[in-house]
VEXLUM-358908 format. One record per atom (N, C-alpha, C, O): residue number from 1; residue in three letters; atom name; x, y, z. Coordinates in steps of 0.1 Angstrom, whole numbers, plus 2048, in hexadecimal, padded with zeros to 3 digits. Layout:
N
PT    nr   rest   atom    px    py    pz
PT   NUM    ALA     CA     X     Y     Z
...
//
This chain:
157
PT    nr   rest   atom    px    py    pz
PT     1    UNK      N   B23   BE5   26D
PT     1    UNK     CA   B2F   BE6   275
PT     1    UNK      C   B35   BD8   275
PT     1    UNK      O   B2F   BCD   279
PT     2    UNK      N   B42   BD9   271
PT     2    UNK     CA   B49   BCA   273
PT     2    UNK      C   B4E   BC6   282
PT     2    UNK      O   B52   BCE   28B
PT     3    UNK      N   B4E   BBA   283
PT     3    UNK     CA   B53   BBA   296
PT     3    UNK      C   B5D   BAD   28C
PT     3    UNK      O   B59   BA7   282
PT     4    UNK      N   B6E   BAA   294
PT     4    UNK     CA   B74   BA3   291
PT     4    UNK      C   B83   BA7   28C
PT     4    UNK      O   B88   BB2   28A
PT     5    UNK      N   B89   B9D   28C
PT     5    UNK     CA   B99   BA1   287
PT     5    UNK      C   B9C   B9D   278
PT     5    UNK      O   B95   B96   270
PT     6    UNK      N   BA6   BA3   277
PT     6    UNK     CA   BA8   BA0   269
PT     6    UNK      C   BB8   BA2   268
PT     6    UNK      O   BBD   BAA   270
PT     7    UNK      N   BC0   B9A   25E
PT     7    UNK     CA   BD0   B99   25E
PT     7    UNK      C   BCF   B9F   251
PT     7    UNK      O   BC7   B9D   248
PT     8    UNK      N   BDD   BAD   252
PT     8    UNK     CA   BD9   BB6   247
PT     8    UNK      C   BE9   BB8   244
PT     8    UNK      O   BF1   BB5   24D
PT     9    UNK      N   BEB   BBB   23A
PT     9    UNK     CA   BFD   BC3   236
PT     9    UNK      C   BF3   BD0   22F
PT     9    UNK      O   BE7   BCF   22B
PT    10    UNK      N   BFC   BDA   231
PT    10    UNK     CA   BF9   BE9   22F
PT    10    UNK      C   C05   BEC   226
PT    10    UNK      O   C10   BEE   22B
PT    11    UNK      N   C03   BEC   21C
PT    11    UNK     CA   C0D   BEF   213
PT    11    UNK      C   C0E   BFB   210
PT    11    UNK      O   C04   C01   20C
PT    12    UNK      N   C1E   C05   212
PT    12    UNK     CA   C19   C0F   215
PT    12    UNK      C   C2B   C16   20F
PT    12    UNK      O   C32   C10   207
PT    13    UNK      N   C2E   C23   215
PT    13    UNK     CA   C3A   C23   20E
PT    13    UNK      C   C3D   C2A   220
PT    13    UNK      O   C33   C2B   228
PT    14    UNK      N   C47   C2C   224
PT    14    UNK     CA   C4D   C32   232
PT    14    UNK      C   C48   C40   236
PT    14    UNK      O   C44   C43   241
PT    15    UNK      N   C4A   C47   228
PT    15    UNK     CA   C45   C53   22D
PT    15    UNK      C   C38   C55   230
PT    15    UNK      O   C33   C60   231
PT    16    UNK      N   C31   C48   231
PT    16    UNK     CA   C22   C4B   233
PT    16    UNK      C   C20   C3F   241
PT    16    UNK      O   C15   C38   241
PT    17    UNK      N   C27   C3D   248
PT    17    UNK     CA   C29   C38   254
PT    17    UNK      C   C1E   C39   260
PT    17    UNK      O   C18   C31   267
PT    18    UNK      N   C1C   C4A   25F
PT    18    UNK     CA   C16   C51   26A
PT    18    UNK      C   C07   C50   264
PT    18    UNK      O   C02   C55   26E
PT    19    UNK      N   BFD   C4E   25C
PT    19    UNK     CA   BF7   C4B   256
PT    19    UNK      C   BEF   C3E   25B
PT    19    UNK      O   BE4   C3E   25E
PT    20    UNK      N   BF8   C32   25A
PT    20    UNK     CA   BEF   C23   261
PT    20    UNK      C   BEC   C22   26B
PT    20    UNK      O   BE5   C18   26D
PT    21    UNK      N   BEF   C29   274
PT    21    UNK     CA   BE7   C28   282
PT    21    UNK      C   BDC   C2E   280
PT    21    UNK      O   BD2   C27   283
PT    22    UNK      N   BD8   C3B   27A
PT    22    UNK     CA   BCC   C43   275
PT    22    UNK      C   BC7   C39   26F
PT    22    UNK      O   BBD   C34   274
PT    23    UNK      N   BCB   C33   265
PT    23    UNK     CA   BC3   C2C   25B
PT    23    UNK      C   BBE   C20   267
PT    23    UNK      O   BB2   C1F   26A
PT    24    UNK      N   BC3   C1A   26B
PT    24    UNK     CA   BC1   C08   279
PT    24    UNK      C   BB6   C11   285
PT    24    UNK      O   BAF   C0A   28C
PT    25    UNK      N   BB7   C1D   285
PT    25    UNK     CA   BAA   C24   28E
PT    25    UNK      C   B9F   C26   287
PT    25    UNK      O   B94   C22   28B
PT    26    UNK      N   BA1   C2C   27C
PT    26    UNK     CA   B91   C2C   273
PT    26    UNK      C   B8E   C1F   273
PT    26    UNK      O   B83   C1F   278
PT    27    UNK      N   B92   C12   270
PT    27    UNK     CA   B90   C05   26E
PT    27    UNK      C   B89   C00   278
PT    27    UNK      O   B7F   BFA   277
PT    28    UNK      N   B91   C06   285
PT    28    UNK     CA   B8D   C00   290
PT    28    UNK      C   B7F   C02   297
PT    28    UNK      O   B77   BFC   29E
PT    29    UNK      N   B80   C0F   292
PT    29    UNK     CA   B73   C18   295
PT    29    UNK      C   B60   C11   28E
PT    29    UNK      O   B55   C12   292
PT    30    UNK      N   B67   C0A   283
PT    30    UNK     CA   B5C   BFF   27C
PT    30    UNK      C   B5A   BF2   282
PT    30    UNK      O   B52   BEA   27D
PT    31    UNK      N   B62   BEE   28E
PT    31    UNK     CA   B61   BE4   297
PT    31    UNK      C   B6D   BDD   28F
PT    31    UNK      O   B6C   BD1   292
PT    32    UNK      N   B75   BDE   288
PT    32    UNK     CA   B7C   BD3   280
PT    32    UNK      C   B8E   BDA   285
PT    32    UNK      O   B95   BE3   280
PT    33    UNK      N   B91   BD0   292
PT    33    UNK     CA   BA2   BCB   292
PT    33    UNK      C   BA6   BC5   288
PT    33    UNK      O   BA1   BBC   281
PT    34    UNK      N   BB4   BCC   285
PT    34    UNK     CA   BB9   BC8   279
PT    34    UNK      C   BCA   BC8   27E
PT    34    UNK      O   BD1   BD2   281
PT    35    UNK      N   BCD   BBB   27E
PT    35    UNK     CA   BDD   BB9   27C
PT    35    UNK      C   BE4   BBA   276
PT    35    UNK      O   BE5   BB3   26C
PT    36    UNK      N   BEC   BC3   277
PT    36    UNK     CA   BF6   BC9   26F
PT    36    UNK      C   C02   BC1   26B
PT    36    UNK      O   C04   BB9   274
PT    37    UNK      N   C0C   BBF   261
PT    37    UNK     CA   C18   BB6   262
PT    37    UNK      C   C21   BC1   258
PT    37    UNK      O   C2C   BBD   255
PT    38    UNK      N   C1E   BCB   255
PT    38    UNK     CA   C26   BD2   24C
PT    38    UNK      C   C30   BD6   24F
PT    38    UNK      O   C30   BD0   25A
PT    39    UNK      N   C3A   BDB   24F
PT    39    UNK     CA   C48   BE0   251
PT    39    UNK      C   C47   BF2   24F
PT    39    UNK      O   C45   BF8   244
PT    40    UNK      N   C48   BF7   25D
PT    40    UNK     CA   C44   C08   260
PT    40    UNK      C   C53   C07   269
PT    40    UNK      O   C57   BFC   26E
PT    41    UNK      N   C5C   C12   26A
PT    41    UNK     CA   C62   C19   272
PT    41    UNK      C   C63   C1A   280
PT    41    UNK      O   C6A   C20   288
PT    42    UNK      N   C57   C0F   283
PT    42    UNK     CA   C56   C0A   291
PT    42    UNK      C   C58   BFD   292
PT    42    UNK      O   C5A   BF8   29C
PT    43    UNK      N   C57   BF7   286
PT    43    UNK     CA   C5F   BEA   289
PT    43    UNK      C   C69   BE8   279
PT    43    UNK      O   C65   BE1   26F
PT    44    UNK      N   C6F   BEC   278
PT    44    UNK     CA   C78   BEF   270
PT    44    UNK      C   C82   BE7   269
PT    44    UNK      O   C8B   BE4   271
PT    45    UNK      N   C83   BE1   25D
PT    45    UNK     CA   C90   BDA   259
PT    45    UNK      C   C98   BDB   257
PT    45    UNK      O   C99   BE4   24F
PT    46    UNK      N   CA7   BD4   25B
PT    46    UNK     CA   CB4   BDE   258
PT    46    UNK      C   CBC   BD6   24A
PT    46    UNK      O   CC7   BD7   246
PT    47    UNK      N   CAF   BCE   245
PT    47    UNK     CA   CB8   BC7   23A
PT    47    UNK      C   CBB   BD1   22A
PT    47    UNK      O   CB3   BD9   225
PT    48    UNK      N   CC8   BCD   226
PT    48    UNK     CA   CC9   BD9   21A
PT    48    UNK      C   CC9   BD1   20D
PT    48    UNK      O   CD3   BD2   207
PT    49    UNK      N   CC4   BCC   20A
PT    49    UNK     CA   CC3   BC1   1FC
PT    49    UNK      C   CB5   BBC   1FC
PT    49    UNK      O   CB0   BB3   203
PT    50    UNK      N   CB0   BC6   1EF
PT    50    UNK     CA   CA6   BC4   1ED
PT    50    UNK      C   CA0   BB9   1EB
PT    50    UNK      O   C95   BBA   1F1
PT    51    UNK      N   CA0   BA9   1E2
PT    51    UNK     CA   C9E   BA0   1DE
PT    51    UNK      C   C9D   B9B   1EF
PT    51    UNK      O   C94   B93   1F0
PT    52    UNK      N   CA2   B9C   1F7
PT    52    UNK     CA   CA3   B95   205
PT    52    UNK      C   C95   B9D   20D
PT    52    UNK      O   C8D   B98   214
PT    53    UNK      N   C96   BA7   20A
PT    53    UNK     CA   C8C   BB3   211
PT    53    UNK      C   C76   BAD   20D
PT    53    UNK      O   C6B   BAD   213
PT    54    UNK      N   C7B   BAA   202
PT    54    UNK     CA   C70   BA5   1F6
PT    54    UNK      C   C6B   B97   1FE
PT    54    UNK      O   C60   B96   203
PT    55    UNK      N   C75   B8A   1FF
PT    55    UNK     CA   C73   B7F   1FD
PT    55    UNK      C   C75   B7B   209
PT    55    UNK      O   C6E   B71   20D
PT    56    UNK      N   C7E   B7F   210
PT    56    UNK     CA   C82   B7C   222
PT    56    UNK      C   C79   B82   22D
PT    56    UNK      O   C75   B7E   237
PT    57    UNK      N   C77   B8D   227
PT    57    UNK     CA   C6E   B98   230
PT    57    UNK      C   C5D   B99   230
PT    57    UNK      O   C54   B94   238
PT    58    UNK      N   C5D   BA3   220
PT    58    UNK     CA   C50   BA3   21B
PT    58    UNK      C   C45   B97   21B
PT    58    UNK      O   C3A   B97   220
PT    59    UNK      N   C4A   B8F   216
PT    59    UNK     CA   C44   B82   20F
PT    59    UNK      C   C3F   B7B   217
PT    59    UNK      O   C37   B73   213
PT    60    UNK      N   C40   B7B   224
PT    60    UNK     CA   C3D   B74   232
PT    60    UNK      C   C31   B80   237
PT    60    UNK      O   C25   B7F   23C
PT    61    UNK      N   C37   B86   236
PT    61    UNK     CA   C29   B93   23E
PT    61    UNK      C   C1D   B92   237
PT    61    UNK      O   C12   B91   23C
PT    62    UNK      N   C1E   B91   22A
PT    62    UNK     CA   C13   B91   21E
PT    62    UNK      C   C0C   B86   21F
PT    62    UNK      O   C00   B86   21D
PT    63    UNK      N   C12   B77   224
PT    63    UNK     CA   C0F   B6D   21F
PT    63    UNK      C   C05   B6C   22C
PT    63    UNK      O   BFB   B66   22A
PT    64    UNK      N   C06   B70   23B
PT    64    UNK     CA   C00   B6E   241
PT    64    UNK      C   BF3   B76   240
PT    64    UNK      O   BE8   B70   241
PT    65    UNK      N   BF3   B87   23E
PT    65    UNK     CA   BE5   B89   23B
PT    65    UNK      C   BDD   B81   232
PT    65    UNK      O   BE0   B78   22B
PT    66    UNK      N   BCF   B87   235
PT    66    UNK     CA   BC7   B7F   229
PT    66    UNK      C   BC7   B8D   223
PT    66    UNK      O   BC6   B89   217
PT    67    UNK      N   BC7   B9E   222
PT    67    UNK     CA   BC2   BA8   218
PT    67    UNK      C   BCF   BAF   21A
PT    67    UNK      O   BD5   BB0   225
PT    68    UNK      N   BD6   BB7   20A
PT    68    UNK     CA   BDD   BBD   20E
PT    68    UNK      C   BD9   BC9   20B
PT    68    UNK      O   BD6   BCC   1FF
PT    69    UNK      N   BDA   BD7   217
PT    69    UNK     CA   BD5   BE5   214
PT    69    UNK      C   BDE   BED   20E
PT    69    UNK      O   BE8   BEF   215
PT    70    UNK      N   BDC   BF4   202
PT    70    UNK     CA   BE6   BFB   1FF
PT    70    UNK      C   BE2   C09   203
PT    70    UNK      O   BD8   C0D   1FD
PT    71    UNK      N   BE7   C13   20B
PT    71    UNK     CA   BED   C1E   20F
PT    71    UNK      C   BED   C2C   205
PT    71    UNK      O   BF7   C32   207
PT    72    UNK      N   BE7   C31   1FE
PT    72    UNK     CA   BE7   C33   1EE
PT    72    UNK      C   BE7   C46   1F3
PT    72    UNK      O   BDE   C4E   1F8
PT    73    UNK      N   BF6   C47   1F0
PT    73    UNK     CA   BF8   C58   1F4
PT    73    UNK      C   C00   C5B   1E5
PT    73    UNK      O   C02   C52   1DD
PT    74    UNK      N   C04   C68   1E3
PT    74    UNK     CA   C0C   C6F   1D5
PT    74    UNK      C   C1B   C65   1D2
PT    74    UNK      O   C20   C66   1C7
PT    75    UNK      N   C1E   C5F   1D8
PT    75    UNK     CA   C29   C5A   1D7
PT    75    UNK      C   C2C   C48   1D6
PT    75    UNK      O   C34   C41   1D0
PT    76    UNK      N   C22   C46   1DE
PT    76    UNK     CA   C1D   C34   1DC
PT    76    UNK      C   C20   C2E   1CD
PT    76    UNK      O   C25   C22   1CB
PT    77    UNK      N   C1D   C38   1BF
PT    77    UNK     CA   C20   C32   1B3
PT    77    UNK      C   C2D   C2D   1B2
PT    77    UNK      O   C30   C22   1AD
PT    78    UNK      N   C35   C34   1B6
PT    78    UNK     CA   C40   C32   1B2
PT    78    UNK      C   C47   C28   1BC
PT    78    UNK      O   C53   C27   1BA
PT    79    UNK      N   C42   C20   1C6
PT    79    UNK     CA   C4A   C1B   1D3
PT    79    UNK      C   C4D   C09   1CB
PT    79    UNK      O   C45   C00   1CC
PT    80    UNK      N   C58   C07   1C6
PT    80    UNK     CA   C5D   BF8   1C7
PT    80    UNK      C   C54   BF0   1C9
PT    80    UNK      O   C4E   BE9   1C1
PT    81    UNK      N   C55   BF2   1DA
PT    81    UNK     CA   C52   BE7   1E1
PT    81    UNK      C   C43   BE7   1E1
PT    81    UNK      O   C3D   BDC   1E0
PT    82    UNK      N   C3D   BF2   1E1
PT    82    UNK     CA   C32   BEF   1E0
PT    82    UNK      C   C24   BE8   1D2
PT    82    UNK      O   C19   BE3   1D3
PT    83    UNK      N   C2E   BEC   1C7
PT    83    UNK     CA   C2B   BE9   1C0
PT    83    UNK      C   C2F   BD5   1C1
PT    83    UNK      O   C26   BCF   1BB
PT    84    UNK      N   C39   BCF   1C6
PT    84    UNK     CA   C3F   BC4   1C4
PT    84    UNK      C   C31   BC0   1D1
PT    84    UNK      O   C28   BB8   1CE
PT    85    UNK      N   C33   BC4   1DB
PT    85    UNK     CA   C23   BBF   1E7
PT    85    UNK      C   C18   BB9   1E0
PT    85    UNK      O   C14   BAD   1E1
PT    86    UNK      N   C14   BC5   1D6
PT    86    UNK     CA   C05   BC5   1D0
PT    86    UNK      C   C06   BB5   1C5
PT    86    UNK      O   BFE   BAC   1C5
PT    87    UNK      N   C12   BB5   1BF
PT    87    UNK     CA   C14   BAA   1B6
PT    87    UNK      C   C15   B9C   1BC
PT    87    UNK      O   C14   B91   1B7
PT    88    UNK      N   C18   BA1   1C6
PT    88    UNK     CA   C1C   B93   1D0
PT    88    UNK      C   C12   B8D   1D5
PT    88    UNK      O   C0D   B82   1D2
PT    89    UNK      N   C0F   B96   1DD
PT    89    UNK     CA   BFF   B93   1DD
PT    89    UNK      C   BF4   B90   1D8
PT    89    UNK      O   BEB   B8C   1DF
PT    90    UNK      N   BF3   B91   1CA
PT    90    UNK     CA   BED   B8E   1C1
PT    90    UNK      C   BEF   B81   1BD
PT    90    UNK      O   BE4   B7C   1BB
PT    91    UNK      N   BF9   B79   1BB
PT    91    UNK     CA   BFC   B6C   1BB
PT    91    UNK      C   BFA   B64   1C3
PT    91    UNK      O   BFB   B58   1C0
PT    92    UNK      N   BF7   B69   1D0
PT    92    UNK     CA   BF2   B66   1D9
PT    92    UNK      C   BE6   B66   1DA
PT    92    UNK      O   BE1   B60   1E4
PT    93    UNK      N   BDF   B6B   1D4
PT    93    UNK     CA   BCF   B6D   1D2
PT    93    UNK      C   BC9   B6F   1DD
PT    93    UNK      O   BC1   B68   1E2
PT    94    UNK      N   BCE   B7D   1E1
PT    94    UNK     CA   BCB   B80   1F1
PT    94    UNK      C   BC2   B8E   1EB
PT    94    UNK      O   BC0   B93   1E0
PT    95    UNK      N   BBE   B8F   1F6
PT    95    UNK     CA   BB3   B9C   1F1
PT    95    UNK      C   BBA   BA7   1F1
PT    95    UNK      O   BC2   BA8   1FA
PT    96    UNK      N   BB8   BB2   1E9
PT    96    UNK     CA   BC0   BC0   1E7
PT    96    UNK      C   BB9   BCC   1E7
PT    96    UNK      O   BB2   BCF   1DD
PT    97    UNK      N   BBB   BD5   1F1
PT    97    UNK     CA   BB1   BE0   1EF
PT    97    UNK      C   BBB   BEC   1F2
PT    97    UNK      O   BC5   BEC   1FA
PT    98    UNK      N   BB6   BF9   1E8
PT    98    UNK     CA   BC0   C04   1EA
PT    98    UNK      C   BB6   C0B   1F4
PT    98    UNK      O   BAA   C07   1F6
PT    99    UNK      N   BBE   C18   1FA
PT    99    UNK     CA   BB7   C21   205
PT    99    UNK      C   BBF   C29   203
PT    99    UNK      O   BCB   C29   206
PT   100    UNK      N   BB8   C37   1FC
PT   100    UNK     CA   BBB   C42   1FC
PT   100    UNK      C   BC2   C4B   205
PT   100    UNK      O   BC6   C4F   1FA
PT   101    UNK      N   BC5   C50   20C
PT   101    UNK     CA   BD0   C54   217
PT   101    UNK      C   BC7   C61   21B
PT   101    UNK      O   BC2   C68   212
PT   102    UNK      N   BC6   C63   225
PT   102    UNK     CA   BBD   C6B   22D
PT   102    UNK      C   BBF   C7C   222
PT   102    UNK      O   BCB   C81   220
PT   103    UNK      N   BB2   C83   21D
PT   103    UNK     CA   BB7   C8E   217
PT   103    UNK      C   BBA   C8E   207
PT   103    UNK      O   BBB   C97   1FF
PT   104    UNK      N   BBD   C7E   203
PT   104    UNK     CA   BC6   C7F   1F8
PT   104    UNK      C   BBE   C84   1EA
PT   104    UNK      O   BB7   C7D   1E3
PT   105    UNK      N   BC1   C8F   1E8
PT   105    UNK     CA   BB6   C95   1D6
PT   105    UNK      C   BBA   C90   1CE
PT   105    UNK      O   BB1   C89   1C9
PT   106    UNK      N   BC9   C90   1C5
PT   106    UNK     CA   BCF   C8C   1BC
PT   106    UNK      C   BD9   C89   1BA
PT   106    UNK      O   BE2   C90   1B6
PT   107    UNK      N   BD9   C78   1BB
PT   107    UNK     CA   BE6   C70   1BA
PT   107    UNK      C   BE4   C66   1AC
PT   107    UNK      O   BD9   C66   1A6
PT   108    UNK      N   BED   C5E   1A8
PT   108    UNK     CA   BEB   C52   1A2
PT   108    UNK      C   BEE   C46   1A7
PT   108    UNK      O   BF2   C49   1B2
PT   109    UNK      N   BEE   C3D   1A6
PT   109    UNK     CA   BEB   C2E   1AB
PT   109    UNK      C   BF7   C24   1A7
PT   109    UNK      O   BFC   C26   19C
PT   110    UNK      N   BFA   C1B   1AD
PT   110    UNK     CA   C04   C14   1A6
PT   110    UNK      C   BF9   C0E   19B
PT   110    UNK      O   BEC   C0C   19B
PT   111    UNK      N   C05   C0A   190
PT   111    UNK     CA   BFB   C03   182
PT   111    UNK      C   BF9   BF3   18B
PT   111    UNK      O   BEF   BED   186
PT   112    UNK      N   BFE   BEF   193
PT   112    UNK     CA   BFC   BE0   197
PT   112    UNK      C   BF0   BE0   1A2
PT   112    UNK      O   BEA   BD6   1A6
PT   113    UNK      N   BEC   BEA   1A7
PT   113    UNK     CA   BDE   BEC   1AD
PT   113    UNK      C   BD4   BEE   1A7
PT   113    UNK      O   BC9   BE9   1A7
PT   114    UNK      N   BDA   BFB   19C
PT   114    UNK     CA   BCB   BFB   193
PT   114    UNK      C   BC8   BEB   18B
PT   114    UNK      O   BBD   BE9   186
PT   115    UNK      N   BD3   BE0   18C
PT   115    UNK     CA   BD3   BD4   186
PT   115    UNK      C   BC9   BCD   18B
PT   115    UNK      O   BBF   BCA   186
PT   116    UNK      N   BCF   BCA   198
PT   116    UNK     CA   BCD   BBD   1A0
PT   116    UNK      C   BC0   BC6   1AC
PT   116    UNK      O   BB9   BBE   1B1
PT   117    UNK      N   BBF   BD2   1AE
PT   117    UNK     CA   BB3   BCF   1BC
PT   117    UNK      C   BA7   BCA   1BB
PT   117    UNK      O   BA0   BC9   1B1
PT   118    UNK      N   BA3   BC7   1C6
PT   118    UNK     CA   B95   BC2   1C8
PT   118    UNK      C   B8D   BCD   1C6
PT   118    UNK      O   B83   BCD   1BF
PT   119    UNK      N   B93   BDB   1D0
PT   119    UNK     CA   B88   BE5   1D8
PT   119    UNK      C   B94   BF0   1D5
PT   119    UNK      O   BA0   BED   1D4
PT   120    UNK      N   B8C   BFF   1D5
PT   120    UNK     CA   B96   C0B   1D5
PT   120    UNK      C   B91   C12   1DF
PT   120    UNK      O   B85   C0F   1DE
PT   121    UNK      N   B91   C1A   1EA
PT   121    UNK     CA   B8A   C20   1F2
PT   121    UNK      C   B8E   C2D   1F6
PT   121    UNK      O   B9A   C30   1F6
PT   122    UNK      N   B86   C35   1FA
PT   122    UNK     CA   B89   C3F   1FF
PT   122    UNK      C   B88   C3E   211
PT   122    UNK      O   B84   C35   218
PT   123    UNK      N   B90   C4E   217
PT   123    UNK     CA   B91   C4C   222
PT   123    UNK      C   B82   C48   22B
PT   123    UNK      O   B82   C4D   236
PT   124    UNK      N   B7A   C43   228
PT   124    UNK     CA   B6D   C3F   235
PT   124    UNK      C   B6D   C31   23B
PT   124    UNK      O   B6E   C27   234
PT   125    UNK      N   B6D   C31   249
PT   125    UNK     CA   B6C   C23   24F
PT   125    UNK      C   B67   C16   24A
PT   125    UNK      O   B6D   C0C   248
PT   126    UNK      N   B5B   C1A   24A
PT   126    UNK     CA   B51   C12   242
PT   126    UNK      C   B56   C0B   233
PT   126    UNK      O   B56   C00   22F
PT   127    UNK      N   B59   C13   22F
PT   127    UNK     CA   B60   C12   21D
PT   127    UNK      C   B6A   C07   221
PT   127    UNK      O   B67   BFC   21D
PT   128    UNK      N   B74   C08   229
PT   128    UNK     CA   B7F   C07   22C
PT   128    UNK      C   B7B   BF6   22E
PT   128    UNK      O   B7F   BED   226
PT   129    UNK      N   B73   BF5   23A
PT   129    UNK     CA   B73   BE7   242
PT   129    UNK      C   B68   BDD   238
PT   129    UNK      O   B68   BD1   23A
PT   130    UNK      N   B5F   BE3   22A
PT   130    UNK     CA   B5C   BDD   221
PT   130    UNK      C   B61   BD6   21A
PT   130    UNK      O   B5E   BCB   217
PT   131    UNK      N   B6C   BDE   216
PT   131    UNK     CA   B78   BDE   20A
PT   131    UNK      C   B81   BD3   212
PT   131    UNK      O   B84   BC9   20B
PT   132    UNK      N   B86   BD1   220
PT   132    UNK     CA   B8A   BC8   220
PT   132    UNK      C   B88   BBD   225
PT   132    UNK      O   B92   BB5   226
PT   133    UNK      N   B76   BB8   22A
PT   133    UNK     CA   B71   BAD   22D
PT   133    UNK      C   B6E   BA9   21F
PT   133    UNK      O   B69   B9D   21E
PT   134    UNK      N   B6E   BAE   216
PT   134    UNK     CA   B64   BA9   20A
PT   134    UNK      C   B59   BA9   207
PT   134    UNK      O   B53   BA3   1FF
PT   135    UNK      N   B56   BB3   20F
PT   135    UNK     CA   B45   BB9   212
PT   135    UNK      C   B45   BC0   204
PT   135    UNK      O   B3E   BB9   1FD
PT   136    UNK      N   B48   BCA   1FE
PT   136    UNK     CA   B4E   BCF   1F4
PT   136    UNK      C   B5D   BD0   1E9
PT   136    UNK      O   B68   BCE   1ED
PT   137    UNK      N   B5A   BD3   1DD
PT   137    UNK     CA   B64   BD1   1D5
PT   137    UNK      C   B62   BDC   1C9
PT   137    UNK      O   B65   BDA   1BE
PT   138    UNK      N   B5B   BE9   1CF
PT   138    UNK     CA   B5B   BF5   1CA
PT   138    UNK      C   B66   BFA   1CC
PT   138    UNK      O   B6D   BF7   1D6
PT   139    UNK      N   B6A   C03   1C0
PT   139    UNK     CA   B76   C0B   1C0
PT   139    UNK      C   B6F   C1A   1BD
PT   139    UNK      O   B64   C1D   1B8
PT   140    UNK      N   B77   C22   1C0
PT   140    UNK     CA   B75   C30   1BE
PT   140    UNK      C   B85   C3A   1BD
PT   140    UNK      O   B91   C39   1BF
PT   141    UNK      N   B7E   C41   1B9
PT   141    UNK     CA   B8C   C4A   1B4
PT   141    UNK      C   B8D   C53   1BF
PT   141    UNK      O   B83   C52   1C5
PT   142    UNK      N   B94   C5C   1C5
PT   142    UNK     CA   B9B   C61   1D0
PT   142    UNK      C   B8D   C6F   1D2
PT   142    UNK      O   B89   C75   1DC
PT   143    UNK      N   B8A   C70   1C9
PT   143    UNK     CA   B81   C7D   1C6
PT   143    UNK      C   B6B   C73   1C8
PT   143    UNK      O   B5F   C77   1C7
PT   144    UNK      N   B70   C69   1CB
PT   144    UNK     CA   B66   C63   1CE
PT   144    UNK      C   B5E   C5D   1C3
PT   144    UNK      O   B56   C54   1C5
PT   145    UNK      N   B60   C60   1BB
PT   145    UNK     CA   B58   C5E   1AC
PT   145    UNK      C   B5C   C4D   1AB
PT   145    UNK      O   B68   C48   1AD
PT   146    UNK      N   B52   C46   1A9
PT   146    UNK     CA   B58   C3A   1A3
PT   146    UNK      C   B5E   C36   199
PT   146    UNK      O   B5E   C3C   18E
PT   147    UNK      N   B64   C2B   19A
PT   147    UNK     CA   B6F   C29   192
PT   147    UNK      C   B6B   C1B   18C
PT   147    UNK      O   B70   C11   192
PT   148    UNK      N   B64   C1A   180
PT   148    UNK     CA   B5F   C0D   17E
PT   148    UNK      C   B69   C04   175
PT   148    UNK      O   B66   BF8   172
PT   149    UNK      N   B72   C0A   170
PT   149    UNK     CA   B7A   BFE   168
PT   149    UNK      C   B89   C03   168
PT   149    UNK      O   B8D   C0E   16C
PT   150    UNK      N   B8F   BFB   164
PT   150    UNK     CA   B9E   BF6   163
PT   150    UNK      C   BA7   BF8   15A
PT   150    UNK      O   BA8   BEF   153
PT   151    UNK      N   BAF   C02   158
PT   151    UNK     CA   BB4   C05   149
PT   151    UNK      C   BC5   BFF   14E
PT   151    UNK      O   BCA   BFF   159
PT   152    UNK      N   BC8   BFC   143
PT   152    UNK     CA   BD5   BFA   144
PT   152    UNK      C   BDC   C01   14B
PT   152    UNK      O   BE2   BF9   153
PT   153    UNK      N   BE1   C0E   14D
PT   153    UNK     CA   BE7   C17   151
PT   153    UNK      C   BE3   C1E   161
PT   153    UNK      O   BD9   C1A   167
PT   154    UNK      N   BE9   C25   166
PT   154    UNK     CA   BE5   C2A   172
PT   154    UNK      C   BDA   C34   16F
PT   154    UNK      O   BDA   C35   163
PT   155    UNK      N   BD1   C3A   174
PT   155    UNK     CA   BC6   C43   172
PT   155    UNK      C   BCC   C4E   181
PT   155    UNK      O   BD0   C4D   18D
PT   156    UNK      N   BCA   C57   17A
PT   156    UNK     CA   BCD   C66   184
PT   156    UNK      C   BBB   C6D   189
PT   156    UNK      O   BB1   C69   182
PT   157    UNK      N   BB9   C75   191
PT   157    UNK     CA   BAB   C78   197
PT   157    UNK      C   BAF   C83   191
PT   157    UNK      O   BA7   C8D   191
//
């Protein structure tokens, strides 16, 4: 059990909003507070230009976590921003871990996570608060099966 805080961006796409509080209770549930800085519907931005959204907004929330969690539901592949997060982050040489979205059987991944993570995880606490102290840097595929290497391309479960 982890006891302590941790500064996190949750990279995620909107429609999966209702999701990070579930996800910051399982977490919590492992003794591990986790600060959130991501941009949800509850604190919302009204900026419309993307390049500003990226580098005025994003770039600051990212820079302050040390891990960024990606959110990983049927539609996450295709999200911009989230794909531009994961890369950002990565230059940043911040730790990167995906988290499967409560339930999720069969999705694919952005290709810039299957790139760059540290850890892939499925929905369990434990898994979860591993993957982002650095306790672990196991990945698994949504079906639980491990996932031991890295192909160029996205991999589907």
């Amino acid at each position: 059990m982890a006891d302590g805080i941790k500064n996190v961006f949750i990279s995620h796409i909107h429609e999966d909003d209702d999701g990070l509080p579930k996800l910051k209770d399982l977490v919590a549930k492992q003794g591990l507070a986790v600060r959130d800085s991501s941009i949800t519907s509850e604190k919302p931005n009204e900026a419309k230009d993307p390049e500003y959204i990226k580098h005025q907004i994003l770039a600051p929330q990212i820079e302050w976590a040390s891990t960024l969690v990606v959110y990983i539901s049927p539609d996450t592949k295709d999200s911009e921003y989230v794909t531009w997060e994961i890369e950002y982050a990565q230059k940043l040489d911040k730790r990167i871990v995906g988290v499967w979205a409560r339930g999720e059987k069969e999705c694919e991944i952005p290709a810039a996570l299957d790139q760059y993570r540290n850890a892939l995880v499925g929905w369990n606490g434990e898994s979860i608060v591993d993957a982002i102290t650095g306790k672990s840097d196991a990945s698994y595929k949504c079906t639980g099966e491990p996932y031991e290497y890295r192909p160029i391309n996205r991999f589907k479960c």
